[in-house]
N, C-alpha and C positions, 0 to 999 in steps of 0.2 A: 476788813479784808487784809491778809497778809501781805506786805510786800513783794513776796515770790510771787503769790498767785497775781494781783493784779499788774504784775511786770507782764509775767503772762499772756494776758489778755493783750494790755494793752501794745504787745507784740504782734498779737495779728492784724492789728487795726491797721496801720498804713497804708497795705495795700489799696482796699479800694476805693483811700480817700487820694491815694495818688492818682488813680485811674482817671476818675472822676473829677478833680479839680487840678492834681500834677503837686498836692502836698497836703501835708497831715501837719494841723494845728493842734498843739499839747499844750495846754497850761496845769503848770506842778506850784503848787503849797508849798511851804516852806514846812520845814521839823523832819523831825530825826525819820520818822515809817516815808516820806516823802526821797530821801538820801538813800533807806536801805531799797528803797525801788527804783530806785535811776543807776544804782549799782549793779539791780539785777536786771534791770533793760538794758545796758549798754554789754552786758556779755551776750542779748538774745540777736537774731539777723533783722536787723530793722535798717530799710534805705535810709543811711542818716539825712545823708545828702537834699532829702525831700521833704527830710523834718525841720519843722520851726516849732523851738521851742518856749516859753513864755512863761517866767516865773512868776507867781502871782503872790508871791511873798516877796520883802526883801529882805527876810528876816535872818536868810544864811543864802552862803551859795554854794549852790545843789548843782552846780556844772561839772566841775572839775573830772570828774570821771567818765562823760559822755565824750564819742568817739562822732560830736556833731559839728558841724562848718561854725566858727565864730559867728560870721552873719547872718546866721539861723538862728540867734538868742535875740527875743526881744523883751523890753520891760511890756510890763503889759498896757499900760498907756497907749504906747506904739501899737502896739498887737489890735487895739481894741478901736483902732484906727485904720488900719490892713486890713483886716480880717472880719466877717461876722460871722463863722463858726468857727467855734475852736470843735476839734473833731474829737477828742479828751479831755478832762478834768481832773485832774487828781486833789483831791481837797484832804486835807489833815484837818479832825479835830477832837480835841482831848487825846492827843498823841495815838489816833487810829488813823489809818486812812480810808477813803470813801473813792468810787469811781462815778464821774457821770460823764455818759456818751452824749457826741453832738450837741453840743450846748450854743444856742445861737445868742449874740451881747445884744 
């Protein structure tokens, strides 16, 4: 899946995980299709403010460009201790990326 397109998606998602719970859990992959798709989610309209987001690589970091609260980055350690859905997955591998929804730890 291309980085634009699952920017895309994962653009509409928040809404009704905020409804629903009052925030959208995302954990992102590390590598390069991982970068070019938080480049093109932070131009889309996503509540930052209700995102927490959760890198699950540490292999780079894929923040810099999101327009999200500092205190909405967790390692995923933390995350997996807060949380048992993360409401997105963005997984890289063999430099593709992959989408999975609702994933409970």
């Amino acid at each position: 899946m291309s980085p634009d397109r699952a920017a895309g998606i994962i653009a509409e998602q928040p809404w009704a995980a905020i409804v629903e719970r009052g925030r959208f859990v995302m954990a992102v992959d590390g590598g390069t299709p991982a970068r070019l798709m938080l480049r093109e989610l932070a131009a889309k309209c996503v509540p930052w403010r209700a995102v927490y987001l959760v890198q699950a690589s540490e292999s780079a970091d894929l923040l810099d460009d999101l327009p999200i609260p500092r205190e909405n980055l967790l390692a995923e350690e933390a995350a997996r201790r807060e949380f048992a859905i993360f409401d997105v997955l963005y997984l890289v591998r063999e430099n593709e990326g992959f989408l999975v929804r609702r994933t409970h730890l």
